[in-house]
Each structure stands twice: as C-alpha cells, then as structure tokens.
N, CA, C and O atoms as a CHARMM CRD file, in Angstrom:
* protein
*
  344
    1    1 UNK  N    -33.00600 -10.73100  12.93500 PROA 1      0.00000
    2    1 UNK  CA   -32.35000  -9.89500  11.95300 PROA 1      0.00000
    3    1 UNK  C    -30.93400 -10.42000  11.72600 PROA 1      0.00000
    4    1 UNK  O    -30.20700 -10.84100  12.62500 PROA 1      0.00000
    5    2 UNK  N    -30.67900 -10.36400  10.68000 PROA 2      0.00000
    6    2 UNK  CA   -29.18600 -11.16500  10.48000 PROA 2      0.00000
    7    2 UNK  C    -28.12500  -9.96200   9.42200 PROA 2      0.00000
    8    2 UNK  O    -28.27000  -9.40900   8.33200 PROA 2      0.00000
    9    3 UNK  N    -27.10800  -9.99200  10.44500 PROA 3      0.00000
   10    3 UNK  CA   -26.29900  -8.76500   9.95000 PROA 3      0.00000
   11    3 UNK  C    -24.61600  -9.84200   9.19700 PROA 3      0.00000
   12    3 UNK  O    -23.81100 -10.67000   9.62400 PROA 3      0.00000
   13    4 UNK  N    -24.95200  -8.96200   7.67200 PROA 4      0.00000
   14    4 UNK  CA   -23.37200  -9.94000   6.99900 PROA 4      0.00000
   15    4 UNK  C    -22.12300  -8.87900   7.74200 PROA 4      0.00000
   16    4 UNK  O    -22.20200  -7.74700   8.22100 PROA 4      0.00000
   17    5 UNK  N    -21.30400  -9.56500   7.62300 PROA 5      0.00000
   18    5 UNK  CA   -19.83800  -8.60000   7.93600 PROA 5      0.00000
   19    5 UNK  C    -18.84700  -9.35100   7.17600 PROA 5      0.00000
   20    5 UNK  O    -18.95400 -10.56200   6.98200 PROA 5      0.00000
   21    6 UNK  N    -17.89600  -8.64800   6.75000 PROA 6      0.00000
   22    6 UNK  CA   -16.81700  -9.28000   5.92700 PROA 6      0.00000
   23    6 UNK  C    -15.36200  -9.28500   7.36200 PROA 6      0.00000
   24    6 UNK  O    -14.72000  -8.29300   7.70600 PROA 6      0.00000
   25    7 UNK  N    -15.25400 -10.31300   7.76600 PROA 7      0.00000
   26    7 UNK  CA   -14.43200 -10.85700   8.78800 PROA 7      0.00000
   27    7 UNK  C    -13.25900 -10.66300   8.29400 PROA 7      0.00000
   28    7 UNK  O    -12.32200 -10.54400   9.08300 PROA 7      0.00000
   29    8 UNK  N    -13.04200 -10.59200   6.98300 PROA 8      0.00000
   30    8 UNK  CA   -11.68200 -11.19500   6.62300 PROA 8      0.00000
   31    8 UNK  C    -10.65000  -9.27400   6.46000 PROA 8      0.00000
   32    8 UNK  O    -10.58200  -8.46400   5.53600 PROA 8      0.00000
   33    9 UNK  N    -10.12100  -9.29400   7.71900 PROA 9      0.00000
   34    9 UNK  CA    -9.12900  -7.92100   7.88600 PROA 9      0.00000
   35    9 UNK  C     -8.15100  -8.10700   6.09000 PROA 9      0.00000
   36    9 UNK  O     -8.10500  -9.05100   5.30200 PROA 9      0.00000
   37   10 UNK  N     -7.44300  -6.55800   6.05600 PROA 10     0.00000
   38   10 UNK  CA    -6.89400  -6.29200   4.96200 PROA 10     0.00000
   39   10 UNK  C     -5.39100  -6.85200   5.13600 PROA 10     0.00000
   40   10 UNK  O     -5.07000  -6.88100   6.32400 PROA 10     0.00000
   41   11 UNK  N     -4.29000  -7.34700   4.16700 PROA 11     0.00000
   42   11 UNK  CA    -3.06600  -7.67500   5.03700 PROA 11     0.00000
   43   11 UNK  C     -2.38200  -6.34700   4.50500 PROA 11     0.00000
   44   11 UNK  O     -2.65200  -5.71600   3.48300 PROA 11     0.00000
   45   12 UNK  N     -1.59800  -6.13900   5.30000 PROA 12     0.00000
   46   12 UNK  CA    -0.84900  -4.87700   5.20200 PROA 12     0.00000
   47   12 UNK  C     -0.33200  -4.46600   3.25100 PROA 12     0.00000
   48   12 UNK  O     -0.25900  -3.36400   2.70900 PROA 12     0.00000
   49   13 UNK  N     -0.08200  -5.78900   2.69600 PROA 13     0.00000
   50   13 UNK  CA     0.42500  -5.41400   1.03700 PROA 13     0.00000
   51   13 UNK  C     -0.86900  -4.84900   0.97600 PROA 13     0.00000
   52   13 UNK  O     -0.74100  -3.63300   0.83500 PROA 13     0.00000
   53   14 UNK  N     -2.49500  -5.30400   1.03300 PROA 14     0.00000
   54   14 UNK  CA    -3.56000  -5.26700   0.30000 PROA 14     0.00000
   55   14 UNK  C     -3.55600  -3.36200   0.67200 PROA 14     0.00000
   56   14 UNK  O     -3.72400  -2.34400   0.00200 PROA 14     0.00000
   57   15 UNK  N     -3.30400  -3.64000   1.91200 PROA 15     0.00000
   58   15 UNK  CA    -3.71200  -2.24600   2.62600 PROA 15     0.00000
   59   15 UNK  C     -2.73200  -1.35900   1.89500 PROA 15     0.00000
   60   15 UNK  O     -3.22900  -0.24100   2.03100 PROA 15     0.00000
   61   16 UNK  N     -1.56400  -1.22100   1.16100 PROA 16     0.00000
   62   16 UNK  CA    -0.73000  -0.81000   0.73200 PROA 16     0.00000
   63   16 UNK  C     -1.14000  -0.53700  -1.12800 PROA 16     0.00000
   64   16 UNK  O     -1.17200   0.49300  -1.80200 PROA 16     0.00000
   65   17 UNK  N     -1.28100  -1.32000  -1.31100 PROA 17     0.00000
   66   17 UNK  CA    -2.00400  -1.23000  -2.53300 PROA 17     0.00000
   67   17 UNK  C     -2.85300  -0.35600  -2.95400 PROA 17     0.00000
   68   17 UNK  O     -2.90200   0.16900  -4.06600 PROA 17     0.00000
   69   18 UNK  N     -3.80000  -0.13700  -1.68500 PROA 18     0.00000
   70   18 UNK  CA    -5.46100  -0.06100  -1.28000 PROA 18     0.00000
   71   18 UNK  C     -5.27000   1.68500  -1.84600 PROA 18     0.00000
   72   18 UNK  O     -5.87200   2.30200  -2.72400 PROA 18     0.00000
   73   19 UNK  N     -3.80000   2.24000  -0.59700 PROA 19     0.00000
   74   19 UNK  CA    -3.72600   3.59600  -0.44300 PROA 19     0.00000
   75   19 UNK  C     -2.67400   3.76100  -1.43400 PROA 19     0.00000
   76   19 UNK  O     -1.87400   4.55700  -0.94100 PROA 19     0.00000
   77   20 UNK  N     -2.26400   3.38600  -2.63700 PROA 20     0.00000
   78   20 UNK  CA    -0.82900   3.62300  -3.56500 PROA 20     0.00000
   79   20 UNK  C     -2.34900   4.27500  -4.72300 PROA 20     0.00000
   80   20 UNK  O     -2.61100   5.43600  -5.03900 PROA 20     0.00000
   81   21 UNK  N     -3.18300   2.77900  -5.14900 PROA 21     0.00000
   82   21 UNK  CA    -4.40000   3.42500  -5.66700 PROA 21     0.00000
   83   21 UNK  C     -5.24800   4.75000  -5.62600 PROA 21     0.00000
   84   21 UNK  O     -5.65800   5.39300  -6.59300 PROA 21     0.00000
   85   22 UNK  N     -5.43700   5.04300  -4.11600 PROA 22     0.00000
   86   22 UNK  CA    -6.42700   5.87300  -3.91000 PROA 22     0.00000
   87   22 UNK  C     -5.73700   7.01300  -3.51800 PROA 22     0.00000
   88   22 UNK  O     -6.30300   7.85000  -2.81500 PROA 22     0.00000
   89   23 UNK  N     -4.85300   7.12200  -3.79900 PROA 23     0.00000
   90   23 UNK  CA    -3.43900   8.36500  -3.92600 PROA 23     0.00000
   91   23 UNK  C     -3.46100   8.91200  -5.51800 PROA 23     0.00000
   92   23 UNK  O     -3.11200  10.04000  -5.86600 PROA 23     0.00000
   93   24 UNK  N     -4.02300   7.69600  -6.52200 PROA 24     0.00000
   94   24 UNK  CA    -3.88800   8.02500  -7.38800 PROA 24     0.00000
   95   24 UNK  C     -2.05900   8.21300  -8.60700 PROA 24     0.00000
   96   24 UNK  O     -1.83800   8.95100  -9.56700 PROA 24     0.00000
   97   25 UNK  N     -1.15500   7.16000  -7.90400 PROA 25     0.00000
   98   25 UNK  CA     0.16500   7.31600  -8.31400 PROA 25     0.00000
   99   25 UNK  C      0.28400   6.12300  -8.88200 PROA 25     0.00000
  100   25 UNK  O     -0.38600   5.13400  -8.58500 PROA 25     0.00000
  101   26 UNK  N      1.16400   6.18700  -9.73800 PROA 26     0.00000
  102   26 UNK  CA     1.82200   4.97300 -10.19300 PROA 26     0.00000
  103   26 UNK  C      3.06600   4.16300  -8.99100 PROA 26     0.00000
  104   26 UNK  O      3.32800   4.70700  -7.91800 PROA 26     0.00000
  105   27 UNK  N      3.54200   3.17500  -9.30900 PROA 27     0.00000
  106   27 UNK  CA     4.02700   2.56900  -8.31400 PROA 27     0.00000
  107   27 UNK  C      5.92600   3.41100  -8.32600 PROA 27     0.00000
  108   27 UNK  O      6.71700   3.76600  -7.45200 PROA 27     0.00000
  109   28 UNK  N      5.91500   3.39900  -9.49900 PROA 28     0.00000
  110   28 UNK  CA     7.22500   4.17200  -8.99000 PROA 28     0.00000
  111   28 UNK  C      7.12700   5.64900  -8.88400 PROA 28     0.00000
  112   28 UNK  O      8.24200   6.15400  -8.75300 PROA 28     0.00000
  113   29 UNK  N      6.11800   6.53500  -8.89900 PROA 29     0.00000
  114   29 UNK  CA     5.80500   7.78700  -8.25100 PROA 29     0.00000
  115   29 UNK  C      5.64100   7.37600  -6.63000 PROA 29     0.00000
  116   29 UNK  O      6.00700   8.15000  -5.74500 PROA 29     0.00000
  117   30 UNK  N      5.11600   6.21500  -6.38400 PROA 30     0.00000
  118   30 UNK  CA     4.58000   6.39100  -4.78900 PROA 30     0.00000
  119   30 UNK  C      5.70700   5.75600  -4.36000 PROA 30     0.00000
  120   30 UNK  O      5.89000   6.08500  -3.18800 PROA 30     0.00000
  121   31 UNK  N      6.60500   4.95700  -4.76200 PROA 31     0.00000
  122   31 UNK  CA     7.89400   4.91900  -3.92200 PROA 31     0.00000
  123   31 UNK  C      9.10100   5.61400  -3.59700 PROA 31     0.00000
  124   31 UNK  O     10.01200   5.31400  -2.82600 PROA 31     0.00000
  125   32 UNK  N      8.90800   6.70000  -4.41200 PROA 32     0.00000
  126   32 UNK  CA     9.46600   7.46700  -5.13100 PROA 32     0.00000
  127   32 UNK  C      9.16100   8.73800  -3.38900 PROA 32     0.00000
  128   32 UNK  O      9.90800   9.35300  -2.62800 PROA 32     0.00000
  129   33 UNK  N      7.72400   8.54700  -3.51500 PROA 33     0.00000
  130   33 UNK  CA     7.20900   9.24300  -2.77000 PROA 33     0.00000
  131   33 UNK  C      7.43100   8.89300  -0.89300 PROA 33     0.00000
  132   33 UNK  O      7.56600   9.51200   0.16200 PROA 33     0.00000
  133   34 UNK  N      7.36200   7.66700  -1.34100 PROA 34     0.00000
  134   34 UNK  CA     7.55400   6.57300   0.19600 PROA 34     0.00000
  135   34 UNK  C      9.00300   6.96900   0.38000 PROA 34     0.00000
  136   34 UNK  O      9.31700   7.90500   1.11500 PROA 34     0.00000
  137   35 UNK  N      9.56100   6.50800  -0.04900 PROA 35     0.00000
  138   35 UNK  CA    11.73800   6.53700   0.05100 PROA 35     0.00000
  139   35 UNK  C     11.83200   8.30300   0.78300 PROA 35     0.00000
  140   35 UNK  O     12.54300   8.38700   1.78500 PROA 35     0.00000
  141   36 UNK  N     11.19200   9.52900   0.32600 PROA 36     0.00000
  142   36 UNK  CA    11.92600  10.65600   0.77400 PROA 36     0.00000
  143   36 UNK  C     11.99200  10.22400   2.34200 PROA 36     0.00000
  144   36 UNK  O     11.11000   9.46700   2.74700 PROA 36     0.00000
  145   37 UNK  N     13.14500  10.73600   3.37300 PROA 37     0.00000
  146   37 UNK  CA    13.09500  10.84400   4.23300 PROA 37     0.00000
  147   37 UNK  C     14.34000   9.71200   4.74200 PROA 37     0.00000
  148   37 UNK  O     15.24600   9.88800   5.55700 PROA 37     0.00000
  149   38 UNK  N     14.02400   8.59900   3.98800 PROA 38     0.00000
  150   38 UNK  CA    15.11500   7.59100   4.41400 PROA 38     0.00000
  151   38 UNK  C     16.33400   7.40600   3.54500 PROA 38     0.00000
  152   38 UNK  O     16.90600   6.35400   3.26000 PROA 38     0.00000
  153   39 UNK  N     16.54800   8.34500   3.26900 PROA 39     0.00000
  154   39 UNK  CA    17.62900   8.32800   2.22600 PROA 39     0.00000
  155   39 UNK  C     18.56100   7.39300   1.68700 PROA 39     0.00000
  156   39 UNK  O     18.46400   7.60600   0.47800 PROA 39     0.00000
  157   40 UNK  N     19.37700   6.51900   1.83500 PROA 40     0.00000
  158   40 UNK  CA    20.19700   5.86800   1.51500 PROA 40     0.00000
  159   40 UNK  C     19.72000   4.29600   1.80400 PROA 40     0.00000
  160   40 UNK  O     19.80900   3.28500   1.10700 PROA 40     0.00000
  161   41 UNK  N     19.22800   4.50700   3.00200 PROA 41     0.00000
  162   41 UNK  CA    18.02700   3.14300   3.17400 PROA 41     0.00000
  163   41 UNK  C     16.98600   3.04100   2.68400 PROA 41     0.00000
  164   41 UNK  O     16.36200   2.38200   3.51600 PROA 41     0.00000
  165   42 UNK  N     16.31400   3.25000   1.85300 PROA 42     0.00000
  166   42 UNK  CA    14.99800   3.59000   1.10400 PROA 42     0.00000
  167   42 UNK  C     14.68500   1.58100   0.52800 PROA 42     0.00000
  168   42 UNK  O     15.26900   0.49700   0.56200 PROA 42     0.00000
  169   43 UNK  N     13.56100   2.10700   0.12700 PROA 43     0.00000
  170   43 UNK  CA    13.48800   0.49600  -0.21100 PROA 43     0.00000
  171   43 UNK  C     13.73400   0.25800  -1.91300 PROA 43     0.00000
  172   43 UNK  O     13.61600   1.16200  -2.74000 PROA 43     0.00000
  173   44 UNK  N     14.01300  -0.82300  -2.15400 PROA 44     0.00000
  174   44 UNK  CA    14.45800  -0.48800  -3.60500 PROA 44     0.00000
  175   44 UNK  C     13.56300  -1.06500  -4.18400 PROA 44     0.00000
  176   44 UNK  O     12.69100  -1.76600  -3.67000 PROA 44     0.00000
  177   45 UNK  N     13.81100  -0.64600  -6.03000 PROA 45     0.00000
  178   45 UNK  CA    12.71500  -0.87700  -6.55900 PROA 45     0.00000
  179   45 UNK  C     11.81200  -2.53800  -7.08600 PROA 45     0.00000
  180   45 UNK  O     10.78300  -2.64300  -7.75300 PROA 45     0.00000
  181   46 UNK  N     12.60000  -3.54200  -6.53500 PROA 46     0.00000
  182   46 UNK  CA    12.18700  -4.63700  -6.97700 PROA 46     0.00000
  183   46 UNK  C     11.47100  -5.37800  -5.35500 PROA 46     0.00000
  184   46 UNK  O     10.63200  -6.27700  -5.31200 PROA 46     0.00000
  185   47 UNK  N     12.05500  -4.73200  -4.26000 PROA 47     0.00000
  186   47 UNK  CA    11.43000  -5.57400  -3.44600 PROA 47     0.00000
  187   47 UNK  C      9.70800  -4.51600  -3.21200 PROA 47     0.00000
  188   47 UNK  O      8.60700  -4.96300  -2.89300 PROA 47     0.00000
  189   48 UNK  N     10.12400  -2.97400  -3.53800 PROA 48     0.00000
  190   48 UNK  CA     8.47600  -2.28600  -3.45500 PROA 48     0.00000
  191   48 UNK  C      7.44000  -3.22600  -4.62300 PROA 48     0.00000
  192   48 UNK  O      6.33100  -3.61200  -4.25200 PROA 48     0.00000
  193   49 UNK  N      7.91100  -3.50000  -5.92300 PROA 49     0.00000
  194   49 UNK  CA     7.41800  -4.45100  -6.55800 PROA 49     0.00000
  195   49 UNK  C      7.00400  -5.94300  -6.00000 PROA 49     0.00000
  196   49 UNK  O      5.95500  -6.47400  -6.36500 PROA 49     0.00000
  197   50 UNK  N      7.72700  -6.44200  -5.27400 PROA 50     0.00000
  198   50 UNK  CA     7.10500  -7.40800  -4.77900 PROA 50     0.00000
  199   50 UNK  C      6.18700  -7.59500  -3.41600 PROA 50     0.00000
  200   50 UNK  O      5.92800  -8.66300  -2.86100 PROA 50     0.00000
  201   51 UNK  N      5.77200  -6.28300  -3.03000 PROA 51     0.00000
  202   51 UNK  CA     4.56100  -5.94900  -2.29200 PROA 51     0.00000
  203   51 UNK  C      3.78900  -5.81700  -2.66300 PROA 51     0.00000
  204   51 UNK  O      2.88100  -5.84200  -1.83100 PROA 51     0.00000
  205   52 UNK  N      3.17500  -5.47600  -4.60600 PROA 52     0.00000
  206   52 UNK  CA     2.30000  -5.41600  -5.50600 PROA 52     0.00000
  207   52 UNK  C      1.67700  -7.15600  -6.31900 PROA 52     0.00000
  208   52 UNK  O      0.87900  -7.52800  -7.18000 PROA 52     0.00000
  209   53 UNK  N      2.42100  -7.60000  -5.59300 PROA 53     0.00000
  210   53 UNK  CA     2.45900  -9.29200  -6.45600 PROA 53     0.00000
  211   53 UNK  C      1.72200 -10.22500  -5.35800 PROA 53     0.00000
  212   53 UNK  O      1.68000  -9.95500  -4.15700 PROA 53     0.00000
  213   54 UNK  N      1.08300 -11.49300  -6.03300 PROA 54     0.00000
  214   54 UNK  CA     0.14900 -12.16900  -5.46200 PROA 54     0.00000
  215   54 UNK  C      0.89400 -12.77200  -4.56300 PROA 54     0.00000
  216   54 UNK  O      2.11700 -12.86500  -4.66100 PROA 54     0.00000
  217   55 UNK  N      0.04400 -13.33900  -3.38700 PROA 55     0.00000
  218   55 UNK  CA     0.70100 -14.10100  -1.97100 PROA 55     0.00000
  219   55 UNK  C      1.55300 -15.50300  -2.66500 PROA 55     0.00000
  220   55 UNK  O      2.64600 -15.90700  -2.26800 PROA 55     0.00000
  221   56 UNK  N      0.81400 -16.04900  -3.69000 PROA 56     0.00000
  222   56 UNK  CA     2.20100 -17.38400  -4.37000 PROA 56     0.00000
  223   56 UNK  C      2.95700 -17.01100  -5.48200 PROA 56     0.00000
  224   56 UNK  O      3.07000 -17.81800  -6.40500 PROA 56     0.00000
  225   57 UNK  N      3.56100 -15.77900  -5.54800 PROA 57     0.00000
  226   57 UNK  CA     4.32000 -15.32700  -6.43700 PROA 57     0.00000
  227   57 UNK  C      5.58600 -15.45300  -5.95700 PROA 57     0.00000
  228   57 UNK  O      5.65200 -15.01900  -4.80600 PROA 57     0.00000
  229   58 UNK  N      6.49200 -15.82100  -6.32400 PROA 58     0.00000
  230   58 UNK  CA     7.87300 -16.22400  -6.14800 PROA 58     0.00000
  231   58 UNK  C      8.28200 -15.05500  -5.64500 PROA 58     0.00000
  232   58 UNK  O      8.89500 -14.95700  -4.58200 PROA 58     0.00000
  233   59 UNK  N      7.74500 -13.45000  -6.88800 PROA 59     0.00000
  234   59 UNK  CA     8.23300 -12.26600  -6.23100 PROA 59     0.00000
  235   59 UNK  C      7.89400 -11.64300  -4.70800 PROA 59     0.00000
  236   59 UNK  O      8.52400 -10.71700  -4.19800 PROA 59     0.00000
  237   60 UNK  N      6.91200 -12.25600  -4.17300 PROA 60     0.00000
  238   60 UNK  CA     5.65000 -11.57200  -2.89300 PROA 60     0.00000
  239   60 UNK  C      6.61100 -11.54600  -2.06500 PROA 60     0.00000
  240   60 UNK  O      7.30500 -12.54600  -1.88200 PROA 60     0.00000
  241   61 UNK  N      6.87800 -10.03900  -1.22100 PROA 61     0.00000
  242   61 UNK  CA     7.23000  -9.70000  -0.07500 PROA 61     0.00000
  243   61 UNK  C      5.85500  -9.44000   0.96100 PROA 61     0.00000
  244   61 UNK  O      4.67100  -9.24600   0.68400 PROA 61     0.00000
  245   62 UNK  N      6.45600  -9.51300   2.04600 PROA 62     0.00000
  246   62 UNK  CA     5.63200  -9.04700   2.97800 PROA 62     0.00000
  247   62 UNK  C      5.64100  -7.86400   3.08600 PROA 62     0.00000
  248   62 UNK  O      6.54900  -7.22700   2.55400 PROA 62     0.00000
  249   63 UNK  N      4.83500  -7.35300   3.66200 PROA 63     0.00000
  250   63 UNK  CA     4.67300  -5.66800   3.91400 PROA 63     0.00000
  251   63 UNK  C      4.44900  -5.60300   5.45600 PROA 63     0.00000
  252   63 UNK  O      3.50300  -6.03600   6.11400 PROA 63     0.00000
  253   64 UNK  N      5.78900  -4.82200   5.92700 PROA 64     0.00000
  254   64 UNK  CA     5.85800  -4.88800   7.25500 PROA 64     0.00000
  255   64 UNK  C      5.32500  -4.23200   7.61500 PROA 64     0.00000
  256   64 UNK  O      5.12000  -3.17500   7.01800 PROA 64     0.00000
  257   65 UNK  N      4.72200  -4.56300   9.00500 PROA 65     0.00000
  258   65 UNK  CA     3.40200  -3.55500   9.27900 PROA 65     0.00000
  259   65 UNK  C      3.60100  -1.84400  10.13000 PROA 65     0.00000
  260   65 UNK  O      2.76000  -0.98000  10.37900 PROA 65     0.00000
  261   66 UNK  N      5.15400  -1.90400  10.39900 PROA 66     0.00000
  262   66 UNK  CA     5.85100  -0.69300  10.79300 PROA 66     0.00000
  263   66 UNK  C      5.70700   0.37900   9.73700 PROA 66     0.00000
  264   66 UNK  O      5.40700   1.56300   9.89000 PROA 66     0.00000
  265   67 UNK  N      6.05100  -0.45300   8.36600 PROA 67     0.00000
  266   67 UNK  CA     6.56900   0.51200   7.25800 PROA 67     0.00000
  267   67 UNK  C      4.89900   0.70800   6.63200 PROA 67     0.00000
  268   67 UNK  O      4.71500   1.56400   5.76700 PROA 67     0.00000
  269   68 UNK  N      3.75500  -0.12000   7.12100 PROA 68     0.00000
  270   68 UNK  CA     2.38200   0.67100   6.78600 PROA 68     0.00000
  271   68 UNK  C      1.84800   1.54800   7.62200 PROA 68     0.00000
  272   68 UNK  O      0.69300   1.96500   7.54500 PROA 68     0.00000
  273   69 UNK  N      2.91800   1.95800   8.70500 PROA 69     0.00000
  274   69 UNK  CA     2.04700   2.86300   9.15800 PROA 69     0.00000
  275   69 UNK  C      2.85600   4.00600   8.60000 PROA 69     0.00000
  276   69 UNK  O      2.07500   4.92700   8.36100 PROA 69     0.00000
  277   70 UNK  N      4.15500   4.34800   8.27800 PROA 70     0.00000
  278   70 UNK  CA     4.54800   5.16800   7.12700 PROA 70     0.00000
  279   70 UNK  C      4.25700   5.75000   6.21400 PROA 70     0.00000
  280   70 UNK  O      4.33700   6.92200   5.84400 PROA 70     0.00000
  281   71 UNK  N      3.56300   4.01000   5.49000 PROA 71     0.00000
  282   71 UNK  CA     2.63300   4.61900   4.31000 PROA 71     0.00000
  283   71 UNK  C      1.03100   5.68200   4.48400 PROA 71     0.00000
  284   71 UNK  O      0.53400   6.57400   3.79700 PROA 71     0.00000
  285   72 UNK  N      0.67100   5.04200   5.68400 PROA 72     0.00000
  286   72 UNK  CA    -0.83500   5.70800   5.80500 PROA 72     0.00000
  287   72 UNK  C     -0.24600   7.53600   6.07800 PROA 72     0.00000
  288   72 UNK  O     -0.91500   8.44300   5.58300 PROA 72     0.00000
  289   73 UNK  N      0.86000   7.80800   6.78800 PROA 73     0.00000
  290   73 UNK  CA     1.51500   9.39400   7.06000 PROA 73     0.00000
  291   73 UNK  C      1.42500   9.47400   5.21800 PROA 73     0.00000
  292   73 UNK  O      0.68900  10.34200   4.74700 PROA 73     0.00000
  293   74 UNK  N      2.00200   8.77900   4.49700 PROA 74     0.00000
  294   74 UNK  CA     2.66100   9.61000   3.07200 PROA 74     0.00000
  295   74 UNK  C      1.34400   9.63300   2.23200 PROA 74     0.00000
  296   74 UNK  O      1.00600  10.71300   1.74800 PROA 74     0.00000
  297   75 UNK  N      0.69000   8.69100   2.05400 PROA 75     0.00000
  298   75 UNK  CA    -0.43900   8.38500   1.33900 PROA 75     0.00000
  299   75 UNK  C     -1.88000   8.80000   1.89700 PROA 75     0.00000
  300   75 UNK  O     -2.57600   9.43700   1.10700 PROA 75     0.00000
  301   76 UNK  N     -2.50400   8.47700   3.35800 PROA 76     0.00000
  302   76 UNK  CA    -3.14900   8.91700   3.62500 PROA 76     0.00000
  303   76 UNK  C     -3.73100  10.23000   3.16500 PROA 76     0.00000
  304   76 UNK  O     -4.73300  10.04700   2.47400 PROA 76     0.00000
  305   77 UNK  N     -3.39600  11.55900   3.34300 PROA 77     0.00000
  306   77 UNK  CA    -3.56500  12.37500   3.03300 PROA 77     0.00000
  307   77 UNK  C     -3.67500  13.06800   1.41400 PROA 77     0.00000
  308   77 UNK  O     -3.81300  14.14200   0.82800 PROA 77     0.00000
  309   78 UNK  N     -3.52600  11.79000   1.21900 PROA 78     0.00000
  310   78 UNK  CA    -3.98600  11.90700  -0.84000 PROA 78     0.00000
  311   78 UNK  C     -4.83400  10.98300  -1.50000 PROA 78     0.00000
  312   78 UNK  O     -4.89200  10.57100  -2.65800 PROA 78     0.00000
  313   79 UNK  N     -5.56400  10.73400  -0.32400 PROA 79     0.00000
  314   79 UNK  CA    -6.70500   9.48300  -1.03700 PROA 79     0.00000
  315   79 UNK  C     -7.60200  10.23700  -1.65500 PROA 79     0.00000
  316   79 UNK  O     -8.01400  11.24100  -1.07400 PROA 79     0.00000
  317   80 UNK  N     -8.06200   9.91200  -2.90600 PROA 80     0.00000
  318   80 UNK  CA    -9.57200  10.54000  -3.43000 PROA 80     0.00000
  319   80 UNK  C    -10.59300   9.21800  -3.08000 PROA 80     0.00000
  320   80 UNK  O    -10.43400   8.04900  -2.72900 PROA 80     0.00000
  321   81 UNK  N    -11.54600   9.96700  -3.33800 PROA 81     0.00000
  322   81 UNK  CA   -12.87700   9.13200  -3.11400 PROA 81     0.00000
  323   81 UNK  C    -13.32600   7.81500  -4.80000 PROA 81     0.00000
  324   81 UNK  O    -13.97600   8.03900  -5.82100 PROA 81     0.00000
  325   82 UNK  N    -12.67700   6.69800  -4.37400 PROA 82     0.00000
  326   82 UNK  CA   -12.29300   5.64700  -5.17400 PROA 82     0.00000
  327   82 UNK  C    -14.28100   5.35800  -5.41800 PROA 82     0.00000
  328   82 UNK  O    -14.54400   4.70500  -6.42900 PROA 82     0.00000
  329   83 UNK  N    -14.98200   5.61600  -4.93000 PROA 83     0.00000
  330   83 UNK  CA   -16.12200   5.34900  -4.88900 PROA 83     0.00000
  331   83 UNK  C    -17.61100   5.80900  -6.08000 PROA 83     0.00000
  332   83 UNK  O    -18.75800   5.40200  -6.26300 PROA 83     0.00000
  333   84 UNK  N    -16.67500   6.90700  -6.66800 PROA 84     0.00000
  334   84 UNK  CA   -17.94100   7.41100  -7.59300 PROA 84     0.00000
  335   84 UNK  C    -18.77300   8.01800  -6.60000 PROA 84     0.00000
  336   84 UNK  O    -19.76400   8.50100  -7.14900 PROA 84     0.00000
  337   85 UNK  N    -18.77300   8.23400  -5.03300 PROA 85     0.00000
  338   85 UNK  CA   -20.09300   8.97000  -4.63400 PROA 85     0.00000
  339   85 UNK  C    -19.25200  10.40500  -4.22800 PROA 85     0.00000
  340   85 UNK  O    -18.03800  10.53600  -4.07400 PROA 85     0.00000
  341   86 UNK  N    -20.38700  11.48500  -4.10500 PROA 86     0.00000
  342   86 UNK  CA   -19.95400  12.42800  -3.38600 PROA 86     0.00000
  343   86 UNK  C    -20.43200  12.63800  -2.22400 PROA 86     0.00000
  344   86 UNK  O    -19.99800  13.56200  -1.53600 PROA 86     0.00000
C-alpha cells in the first residue's frame, strides 16, 4: 500500500497568509488587527506587506516565527472553513 504525504512544512509568511485569508480580512484590517497590543512598536505597514510577497521579491520579509505564534492568538480564532465543506 503506498501512502502520498506532502513533506514540504508551511514557512511561517505562507502560514501567515494561510490565517490573514481564512480570517477573512484584508491585509490592512489584519494588521490593523495584529499591531493592537504593541502600541508604538507595532509593525509598519510596508514591512507587514512584505510578508505577503514572493520569496525573490526584493520586497520579501521573513516572518518571524515568534510573531506567528501571535498571529495564530489574533487570527486563529476567526478562521472560517476555506473549504466549501460543512
């Protein structure tokens, strides 16, 4: 019996993306949404943009994997079912 698996883990932008989507927000609602709490340090709006941009994009930040577990607290809890099933 031969079982497929997709090996290839999510990188933290994809994973970021994954839950900005399935929150259902636009990107400056969900940073908007991300920033409460850190007030004056918040992340600003061109480097949250370059967590949305391809890995050889001049703009591509990394997405630190501290600040995704942040996101899964803010976003988590507003995912809909991206799937069409019930």
């Amino acid at each position: 019996m031969m079982v497929c698996m997709n090996t290839k883990e999510k990188t933290t932008n994809e994973r970021l993306a994954e839950l900005v989507k399935g929150a259902g927000l636009s990107q400056p609602a969900a940073l908007t949404l991300f920033n409460r709490g850190f007030g004056i340090r918040g992340i600003k709006e061109s480097t949250w943009k370059g967590y949305f941009c391809k890995p050889d994009s001049t703009r591509y930040r990394g997405f630190d994997p501290n600040l995704l577990e942040h996101a899964e607290k803010v976003f988590g809890p507003l995912q809909h079912d991206t799937t069409g099933q019930k």
